[in-house]
C-alpha positions in Angstrom: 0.0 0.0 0.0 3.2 2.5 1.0 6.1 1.7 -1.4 9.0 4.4 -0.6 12.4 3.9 -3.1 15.2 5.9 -2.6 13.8 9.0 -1.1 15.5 11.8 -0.5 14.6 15.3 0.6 17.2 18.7 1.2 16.2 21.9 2.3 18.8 24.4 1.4 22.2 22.1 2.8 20.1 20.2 5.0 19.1 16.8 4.0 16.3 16.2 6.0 15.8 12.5 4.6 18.5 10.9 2.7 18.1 7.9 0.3 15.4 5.8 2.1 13.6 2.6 0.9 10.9 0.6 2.7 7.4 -1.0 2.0 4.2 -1.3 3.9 2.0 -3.9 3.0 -1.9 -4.0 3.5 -3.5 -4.1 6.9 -0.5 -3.5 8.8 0.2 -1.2 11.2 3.9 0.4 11.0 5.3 2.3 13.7 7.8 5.0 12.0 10.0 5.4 14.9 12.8 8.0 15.5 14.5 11.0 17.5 13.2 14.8 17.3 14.7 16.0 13.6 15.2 12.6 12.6 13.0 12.9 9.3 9.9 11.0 10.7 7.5 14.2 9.7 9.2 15.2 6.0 8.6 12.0 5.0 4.8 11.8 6.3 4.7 15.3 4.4 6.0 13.5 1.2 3.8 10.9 1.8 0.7 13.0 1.7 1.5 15.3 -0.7 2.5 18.5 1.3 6.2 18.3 0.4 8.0 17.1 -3.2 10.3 14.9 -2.7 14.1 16.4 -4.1 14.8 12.5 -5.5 13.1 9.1 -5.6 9.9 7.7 -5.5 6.9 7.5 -3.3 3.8 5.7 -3.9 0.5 5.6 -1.9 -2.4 3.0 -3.1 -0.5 2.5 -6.0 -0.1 6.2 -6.8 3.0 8.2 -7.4 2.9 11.2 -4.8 4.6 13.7 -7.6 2.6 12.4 -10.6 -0.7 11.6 -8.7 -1.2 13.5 -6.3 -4.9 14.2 -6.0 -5.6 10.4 -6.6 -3.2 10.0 -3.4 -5.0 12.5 -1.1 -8.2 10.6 -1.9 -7.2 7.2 -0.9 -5.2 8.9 2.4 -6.0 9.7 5.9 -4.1 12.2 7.5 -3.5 13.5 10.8 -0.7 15.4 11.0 1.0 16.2 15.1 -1.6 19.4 15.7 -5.4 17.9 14.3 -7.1 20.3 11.3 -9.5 21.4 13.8 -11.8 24.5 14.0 -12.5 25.3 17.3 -15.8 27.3 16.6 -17.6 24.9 14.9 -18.9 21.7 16.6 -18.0 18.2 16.3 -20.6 16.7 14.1 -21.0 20.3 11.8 -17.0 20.3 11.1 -17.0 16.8 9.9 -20.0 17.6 7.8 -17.9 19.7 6.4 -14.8 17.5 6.2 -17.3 15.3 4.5 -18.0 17.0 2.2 -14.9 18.4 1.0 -13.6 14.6 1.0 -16.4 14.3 -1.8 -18.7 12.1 0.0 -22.2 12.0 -1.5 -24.4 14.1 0.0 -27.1 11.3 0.8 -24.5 9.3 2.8 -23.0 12.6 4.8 -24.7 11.7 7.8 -24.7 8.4 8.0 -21.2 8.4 7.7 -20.8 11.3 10.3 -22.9 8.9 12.7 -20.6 6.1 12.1 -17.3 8.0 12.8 -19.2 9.5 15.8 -20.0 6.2 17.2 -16.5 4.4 15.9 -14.6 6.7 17.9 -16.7 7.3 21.0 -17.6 11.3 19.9 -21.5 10.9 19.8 -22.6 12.0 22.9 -20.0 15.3 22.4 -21.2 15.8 18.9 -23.0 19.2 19.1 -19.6 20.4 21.7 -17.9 23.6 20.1 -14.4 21.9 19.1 -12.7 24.9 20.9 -14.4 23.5 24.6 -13.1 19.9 24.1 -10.1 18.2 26.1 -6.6 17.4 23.9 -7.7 13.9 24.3 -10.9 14.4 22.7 -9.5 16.6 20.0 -7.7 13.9 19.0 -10.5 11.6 18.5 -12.0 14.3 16.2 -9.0 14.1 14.5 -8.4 10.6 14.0 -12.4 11.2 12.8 -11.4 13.7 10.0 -9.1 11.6 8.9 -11.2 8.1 8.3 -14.2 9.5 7.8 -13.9 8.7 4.0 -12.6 5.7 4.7 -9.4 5.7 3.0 -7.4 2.3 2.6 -4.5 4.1 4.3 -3.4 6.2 7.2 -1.3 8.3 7.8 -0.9 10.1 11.5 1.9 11.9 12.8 2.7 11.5 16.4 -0.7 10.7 16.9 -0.4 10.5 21.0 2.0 13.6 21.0 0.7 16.0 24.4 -1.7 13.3 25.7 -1.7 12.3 29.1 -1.1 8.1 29.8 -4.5 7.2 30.0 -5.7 9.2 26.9 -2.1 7.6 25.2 -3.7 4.5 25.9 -7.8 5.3 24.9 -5.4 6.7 21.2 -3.8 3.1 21.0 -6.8 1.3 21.0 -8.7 3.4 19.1 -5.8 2.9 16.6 -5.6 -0.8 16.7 -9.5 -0.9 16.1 -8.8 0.6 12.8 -6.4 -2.0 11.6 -8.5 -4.2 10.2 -10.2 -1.9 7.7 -7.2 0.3 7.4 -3.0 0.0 6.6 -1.5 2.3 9.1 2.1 3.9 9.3 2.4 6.8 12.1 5.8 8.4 13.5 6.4 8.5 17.2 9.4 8.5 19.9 7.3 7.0 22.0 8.4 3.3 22.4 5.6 1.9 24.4 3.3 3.0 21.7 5.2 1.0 18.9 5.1 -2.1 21.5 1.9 -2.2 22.4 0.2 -0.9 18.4 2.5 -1.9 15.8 3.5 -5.3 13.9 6.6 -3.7 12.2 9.0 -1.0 13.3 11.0 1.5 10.8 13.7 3.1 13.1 15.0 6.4 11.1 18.4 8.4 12.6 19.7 11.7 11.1 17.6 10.8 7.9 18.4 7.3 6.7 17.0 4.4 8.0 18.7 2.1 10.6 15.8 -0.8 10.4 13.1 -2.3 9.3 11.6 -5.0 11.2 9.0 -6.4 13.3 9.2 -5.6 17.3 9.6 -9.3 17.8 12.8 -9.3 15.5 14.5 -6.5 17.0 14.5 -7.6 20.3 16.0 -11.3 19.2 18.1 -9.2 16.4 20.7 -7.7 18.7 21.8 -10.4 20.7 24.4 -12.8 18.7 24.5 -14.5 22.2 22.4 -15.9 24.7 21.2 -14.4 28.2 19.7 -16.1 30.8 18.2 -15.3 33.9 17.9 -17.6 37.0 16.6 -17.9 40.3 17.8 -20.9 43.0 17.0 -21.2 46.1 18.7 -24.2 48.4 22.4 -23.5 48.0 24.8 -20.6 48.7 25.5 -18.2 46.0 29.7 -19.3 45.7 28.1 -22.9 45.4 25.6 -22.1 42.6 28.1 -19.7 40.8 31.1 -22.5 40.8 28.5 -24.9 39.3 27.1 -22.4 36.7 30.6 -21.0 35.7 31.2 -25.4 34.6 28.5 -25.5 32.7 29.7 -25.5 28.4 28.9 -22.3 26.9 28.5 -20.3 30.0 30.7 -16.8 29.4 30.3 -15.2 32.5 27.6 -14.5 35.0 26.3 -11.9 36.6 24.8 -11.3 40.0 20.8 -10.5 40.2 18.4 -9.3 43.0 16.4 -11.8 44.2 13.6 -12.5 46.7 13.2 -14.1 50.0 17.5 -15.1 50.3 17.1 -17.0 47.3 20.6 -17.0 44.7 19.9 -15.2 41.0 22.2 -14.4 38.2 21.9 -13.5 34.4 23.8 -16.1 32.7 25.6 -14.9 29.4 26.6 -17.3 26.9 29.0 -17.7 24.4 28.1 -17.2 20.7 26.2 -20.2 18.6 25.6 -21.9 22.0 22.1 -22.7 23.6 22.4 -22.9 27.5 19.4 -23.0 29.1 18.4 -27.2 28.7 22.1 -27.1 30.3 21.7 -25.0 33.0 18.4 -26.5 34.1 20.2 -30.0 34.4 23.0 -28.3 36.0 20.7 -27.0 39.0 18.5 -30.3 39.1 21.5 -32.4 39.6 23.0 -30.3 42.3 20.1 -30.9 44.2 19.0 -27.7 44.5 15.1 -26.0 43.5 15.0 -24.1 40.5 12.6 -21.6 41.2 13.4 -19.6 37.6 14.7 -19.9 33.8 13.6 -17.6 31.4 16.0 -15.7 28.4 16.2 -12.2 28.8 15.7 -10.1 25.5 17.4 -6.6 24.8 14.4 -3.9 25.5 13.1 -2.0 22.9 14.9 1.1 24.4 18.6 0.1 24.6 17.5 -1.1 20.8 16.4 1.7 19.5 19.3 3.6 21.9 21.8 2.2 19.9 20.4 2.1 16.3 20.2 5.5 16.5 23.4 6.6 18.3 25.2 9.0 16.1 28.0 8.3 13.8 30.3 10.5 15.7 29.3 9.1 19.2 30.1 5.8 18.2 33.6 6.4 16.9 34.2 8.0 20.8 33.1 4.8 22.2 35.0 2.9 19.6 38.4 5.3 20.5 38.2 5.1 24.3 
């Protein structure tokens, strides 16, 4: 539904977005993920048409963004980081009139209206001046403006951006609701958000993308080694650690907190090995109760922390 090759975008001696390539295929949901100035919102402005891209191609629904771009903006939802919203008008009489410059028939204007309304929880606010409403409820008007076509695809940009955690989370599900009916890509630095609503993650840093992946993937991605966390109880922790440090593939260990005076560690092994059938038996055989076993995976943060370190930062760590 998105298909981005080779796009680039300067401003003057700034390259905002330099040389990126990635696809987004029906029904999914794609968190566009990156640092402030990273390039997140150029390309989401290519995307929909507000910006010409300086080289490459962008298509939308199967239509180039330079060469087609009204057919684009009719098969698009947008809601860029501040909603289109006018605050004098009420809910239901500004997406009338969002309705009808979307080109909606006017026999279906209402109907549709009343199925946004509902969709997104708006109805009993409906006749609210836009101006009175709550940023979290603003938002919902948004997100209504932009489906209220029903495009196949949407584009949001930082669609949680100033909302507080519990409207974050209301945004998220009423996000994931629309994934069955819509493909979705939005742009956030919010990590969470890309957990908990996306099955794919683009990563952008200082305009080029770093990765393209599912959440899934990235946390297994970075780890060319094993780590393992475990919790024993019946021995002292010099006992457990001597027997541990035998075990094949075992690099080093390192001590854990643990509850009620029982021993923990996370296990580090060596590359290409698999230690956790090994450390099971290891415990088991001792005699002792193994209480825990469970690999530890990199966090989406310390993932996405070093993705999108700069060039410069890591040579210093490289140097020192």
């Amino acid at each position: 539904m998105i298909k981005v090759e080779g796009l680039t975008k300067r401003y003057a001696r700034n390259i905002a977005v330099n040389n990126i390539s990635f696809e987004v295929s029906k029904g999914e949901i794609v968190g566009f993920l990156g640092k402030n100035g990273a390039g997140k919102t150029t390309t989401m402005r290519v995307l929909t048409c507000f910006l010409p891209p300086t080289a490459g191609k962008a298509s939308v629904a199967g239509f180039d963004v330079l060469e087609q771009s009204l057919e684009v903006k009719k098969h698009i939802g947008y809601l860029p980081e501040t909603p289109p919203l006018y605050p004098e008008m009420e809910i239901a009489e500004y997406l009338t009139f969002v309705a009808k410059l979307k080109g909606i028939p006017s026999n279906d204007i209402k109907k549709r209206v009343d199925e946004v309304c509902e969709r997104l929880a708006i109805s009993q606010a409906r006749s609210t001046i836009i101006g009175k409403l709550s940023k979290g409820y603003r938002q919902r008007v948004g997100l209504a403006q932009a489906i209220i076509h029903n495009p196949p695809v949407l584009i949001l940009d930082e669609p949680t951006s100033g909302l507080d955690p519990e409207q974050q989370r209301e945004a998220r599900q009423l996000i994931a609701s629309l994934s069955g009916d819509h493909t979705i890509i939005l742009s956030t630095h919010i990590l969470s958000e890309v957990e908990q609503s996306c099955s794919k993650v683009i990563i952008i840093n200082e305009g080029k993308i770093v990765a393209v992946d599912s959440v899934a993937n990235l946390h297994n991605r970075k780890r060319a080694t094993e780590s393992v966390l475990i919790e024993v109880s019946g021995a002292p922790e010099p006992d457990v650690r001597r027997r541990l440090e035998q075990v094949a593939g075992v690099a080093r260990l390192e001590s854990r907190e643990s509850r009620d005076g029982n021993v923990a560690f996370e296990v580090f092994g060596l590359e290409n090995y698999t230690i956790r059938a090994e450390l099971a038996r290891a415990i088991v055989q001792s005699g002792w109760n193994l209480n825990e076993l469970r690999a530890v995976s990199e966090s989406l943060e310390e993932i996405f922390l070093e993705l999108t370190r700069s060039e410069k930062s890591k040579e210093e760590v490289v140097t020192q």
